[in-house]
C-alpha positions in Angstrom: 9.4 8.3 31.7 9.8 5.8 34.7 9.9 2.0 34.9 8.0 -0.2 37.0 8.1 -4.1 37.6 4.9 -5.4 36.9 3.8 -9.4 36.7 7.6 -10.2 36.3 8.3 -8.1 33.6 10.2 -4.0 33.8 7.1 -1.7 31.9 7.8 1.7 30.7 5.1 4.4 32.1 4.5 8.4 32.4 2.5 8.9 36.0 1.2 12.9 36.1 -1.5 14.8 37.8 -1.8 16.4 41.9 -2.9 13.0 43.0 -0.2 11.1 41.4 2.4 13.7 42.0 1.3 12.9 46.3 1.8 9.2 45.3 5.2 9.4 43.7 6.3 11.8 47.2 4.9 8.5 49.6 6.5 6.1 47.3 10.0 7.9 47.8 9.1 8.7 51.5 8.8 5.0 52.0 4.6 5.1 52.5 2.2 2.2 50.9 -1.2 2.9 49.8 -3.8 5.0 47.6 -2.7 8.4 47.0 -5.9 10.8 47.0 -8.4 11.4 44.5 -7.7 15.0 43.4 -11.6 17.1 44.2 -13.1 13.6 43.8 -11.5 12.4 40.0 -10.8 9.1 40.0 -6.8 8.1 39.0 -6.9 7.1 35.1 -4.7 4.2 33.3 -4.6 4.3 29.6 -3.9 1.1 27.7 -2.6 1.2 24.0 -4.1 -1.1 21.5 -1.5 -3.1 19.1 -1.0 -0.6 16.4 0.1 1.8 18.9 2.3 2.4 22.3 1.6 5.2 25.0 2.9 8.2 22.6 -1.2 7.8 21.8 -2.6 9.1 23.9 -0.7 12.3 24.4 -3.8 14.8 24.3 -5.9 12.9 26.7 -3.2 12.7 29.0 -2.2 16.6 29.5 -5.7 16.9 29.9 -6.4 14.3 32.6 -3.2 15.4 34.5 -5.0 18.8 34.9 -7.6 17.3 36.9 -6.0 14.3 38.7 -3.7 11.5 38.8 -2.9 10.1 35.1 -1.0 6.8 34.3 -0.1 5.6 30.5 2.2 2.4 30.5 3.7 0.6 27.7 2.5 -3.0 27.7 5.2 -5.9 27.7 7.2 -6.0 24.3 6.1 -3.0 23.1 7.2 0.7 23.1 9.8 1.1 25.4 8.6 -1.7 28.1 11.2 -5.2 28.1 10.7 -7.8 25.5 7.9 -10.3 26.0 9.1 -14.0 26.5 7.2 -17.0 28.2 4.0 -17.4 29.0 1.8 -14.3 30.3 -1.2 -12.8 30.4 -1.7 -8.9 29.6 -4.1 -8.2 32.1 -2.2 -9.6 34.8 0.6 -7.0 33.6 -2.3 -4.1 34.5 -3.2 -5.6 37.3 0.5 -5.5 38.9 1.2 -2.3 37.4 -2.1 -0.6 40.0 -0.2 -2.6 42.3 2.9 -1.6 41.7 2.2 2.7 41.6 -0.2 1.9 44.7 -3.4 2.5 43.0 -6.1 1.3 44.8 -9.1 1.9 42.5 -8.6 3.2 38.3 -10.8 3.8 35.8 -9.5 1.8 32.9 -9.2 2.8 29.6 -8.4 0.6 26.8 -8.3 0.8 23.1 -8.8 -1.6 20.3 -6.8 -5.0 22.3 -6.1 -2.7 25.4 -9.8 -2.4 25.9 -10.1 -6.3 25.8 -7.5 -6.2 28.6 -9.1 -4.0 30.6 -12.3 -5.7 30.1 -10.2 -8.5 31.6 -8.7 -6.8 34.6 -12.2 -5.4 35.8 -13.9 -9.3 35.5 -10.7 -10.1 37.1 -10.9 -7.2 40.2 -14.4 -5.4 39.9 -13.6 -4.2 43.1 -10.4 -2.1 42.1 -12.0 -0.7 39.0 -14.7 2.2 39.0 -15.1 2.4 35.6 -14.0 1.3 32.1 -13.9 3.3 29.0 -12.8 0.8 25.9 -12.1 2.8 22.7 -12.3 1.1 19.2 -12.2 -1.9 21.6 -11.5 -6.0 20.4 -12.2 -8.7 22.2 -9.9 -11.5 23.2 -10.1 -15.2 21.8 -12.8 -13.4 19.5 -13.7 -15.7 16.4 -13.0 -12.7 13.6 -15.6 -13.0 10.4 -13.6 -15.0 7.5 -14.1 -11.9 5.0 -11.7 -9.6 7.7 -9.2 -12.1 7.7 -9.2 -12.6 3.7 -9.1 -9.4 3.3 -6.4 -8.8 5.7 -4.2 -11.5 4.1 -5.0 -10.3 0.5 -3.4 -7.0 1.5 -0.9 -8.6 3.2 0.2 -11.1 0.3 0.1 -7.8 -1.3 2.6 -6.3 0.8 5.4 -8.7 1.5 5.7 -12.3 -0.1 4.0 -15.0 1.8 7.0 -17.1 2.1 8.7 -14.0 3.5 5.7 -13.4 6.0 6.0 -16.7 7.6 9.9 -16.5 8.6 8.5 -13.4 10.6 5.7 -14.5 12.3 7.8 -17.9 12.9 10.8 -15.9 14.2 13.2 -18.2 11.6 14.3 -15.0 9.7 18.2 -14.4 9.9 17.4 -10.5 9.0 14.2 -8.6 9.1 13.9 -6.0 6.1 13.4 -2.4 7.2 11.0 -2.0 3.7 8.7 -5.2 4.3 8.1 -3.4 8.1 7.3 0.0 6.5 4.9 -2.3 4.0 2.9 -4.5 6.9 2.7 -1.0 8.7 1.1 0.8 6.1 -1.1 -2.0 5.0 -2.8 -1.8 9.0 -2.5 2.2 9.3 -4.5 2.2 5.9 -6.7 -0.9 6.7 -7.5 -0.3 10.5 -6.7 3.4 11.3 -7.9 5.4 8.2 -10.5 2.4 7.7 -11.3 -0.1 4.9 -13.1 3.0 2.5 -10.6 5.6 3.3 -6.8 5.5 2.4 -3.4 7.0 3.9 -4.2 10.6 2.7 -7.1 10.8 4.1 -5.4 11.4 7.0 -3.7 14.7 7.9 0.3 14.1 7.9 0.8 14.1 11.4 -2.0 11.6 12.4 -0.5 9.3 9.7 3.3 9.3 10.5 2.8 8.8 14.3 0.2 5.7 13.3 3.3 4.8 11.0 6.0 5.2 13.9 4.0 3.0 16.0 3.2 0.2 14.1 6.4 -0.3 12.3 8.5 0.1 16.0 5.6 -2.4 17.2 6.3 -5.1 14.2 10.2 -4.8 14.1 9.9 -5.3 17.6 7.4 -8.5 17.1 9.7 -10.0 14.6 12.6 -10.1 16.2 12.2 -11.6 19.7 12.0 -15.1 20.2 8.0 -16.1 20.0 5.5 -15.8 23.3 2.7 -17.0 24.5 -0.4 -15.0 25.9 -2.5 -16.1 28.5 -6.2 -15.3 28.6 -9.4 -15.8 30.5 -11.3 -18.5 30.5 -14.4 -18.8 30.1 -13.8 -16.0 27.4 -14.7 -12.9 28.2 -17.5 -12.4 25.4 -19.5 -14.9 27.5 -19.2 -12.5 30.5 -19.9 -9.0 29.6 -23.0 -8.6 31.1 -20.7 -9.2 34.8 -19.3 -6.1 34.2 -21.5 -3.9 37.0 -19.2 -0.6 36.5 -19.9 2.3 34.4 -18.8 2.0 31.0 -18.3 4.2 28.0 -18.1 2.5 24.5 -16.5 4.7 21.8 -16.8 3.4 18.4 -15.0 4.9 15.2 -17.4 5.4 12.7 -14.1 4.4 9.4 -13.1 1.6 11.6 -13.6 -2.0 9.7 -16.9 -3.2 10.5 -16.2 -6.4 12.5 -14.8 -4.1 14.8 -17.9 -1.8 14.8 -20.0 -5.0 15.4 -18.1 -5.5 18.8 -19.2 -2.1 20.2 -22.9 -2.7 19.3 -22.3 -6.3 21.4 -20.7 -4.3 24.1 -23.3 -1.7 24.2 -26.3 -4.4 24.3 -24.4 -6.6 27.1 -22.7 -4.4 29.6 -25.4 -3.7 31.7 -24.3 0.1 32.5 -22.9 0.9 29.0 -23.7 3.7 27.1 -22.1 4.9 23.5 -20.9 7.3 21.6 -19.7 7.6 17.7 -16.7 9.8 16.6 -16.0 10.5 13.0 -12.9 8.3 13.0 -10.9 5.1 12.3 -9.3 2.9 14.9 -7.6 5.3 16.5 -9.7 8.6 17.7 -7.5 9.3 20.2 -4.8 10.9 18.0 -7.5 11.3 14.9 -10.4 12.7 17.1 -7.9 13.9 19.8 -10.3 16.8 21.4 -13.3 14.7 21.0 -12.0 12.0 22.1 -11.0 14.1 25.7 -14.0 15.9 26.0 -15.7 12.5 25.9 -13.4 11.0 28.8 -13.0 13.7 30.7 -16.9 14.1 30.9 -17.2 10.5 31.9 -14.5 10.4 34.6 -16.0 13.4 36.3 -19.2 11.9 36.6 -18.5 9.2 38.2 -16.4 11.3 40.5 
């Protein structure tokens, strides 16, 4: 693990593969600019969605670093990167961090939020992205259907007293409870990543912890900083998928909630180079799906080599 200044803020990153191995040597020699493509394979950023940080997307890592240059960051306030404070916007953070590790040209992957970010990022620099692969992606500023959010909040109300809830989110609790994070994590890793007709056991033990390690580091984390404020694009980017002139890969999870669902069959119909596949998964099929999931990516990096 390394750290890396980006948009103001220190972000914690892994950087592997033949190409990025050159680029780390130039960086130490003193040298700016794009480290070579490894036979042709386009460098590769991964961005985690919100349930998640970096660990997940250890399998698709190991296996890009055999063919080229591989970069998996944690985004600001999350994992191991520094808190978020202020005013920001992710995609700026991505944007600084292919500056930062002198990475002319990417393909970005994203999942779930990370996928809206690096939706962002491209409409933002076309020029410095060759592709886009956006896994279980969201959307930002996205107007979620009223029967998600009730049924989020029911299970939520469920899980941890509304009352309670509120301190959180509004950052007035004097003590966050250990047992009302392990509640709101479990109450996402069931809803989102074993999906709204599945439960925890269906799935296997190791997939389920590391969902669980995640998203309870990512909400004790969340509720005890001071509160933040994102900044996104504007016009939103639903309005401008069909600008987005790169290839793109769409992979939907076939458990995952189906608002979410809905948002790859927009993407697929407006990106103009899009095409999709479906994985017998929830919102994550990078750690459910791992080998699919790889095969997939890697099959799509290299031809676009």
């Amino acid at each position: 693990m390394s750290f890396v200044m980006s948009n103001g803020a220190r972000l914690a990153y892994d950087e592997a593969g033949q190409a990025g191995q050159a680029g780390q040597a130039g960086r130490e020699a003193g040298q700016t600019g794009q480290a070579g493509e490894a036979d042709g394979f386009p460098t590769v950023v991964l961005t985690h969605g919100g349930l998640g940080d970096r660990r997940m997307w250890d399998h698709q890592f190991r296996a890009l670093a055999r063919r080229g240059r591989v970069v998996r960051y944690d985004m600001r306030g999350l994992g191991e990167s520094e808190d978020a404070e202020g005013e920001f916007s992710r995609s700026e953070d991505l944007l600084g961090l292919l500056d930062a590790l002198d990475i002319e040209q990417a393909v970005l992957v994203g999942n779930s939020i990370g996928g809206a970010y690096s939706i962002e990022a491209a409409l933002s620099a076309p020029e410095r992205v060759r592709g886009l692969v956006l896994i279980c992606s969201g959307l930002t500023e996205y107007d979620w259907p009223e029967e998600m959010t009730a049924e989020i909040g029911h299970l939520v109300e469920e899980a941890v007293p509304a009352e309670r809830m509120a301190r959180y989110w509004q950052r007035t609790a004097e003590y966050v409870d250990p047992a009302d994070v392990r509640a709101i994590a479990e109450v996402n890793v069931r809803y989102m990543v074993a999906g709204p007709k599945r439960g925890l056991d269906d799935l296997v033990p190791e997939v389920r912890e590391l969902a669980l390690e995640m998203c309870q580091g990512n909400f004790q984390r969340e509720w005890s900083v001071p509160r933040y404020q994102e900044r996104f694009q504007q016009p939103p980017i639903i309005d401008r998928l069909r600008e987005l002139a790169m290839p793109t890969l769409i992979v939907n999870g076939r458990y995952d909630p189906s608002p979410i669902q809905e948002i790859a069959d927009l993407l697929a119909v407006r990106i103009p180079r899009a095409r999709r596949i479906d994985l017998d998964a929830g919102h994550l099929p990078s750690i459910e799906r791992p080998e699919e999931t790889t095969d997939a990516l890697l099959e799509f990096v290299a031809g676009i080599s």
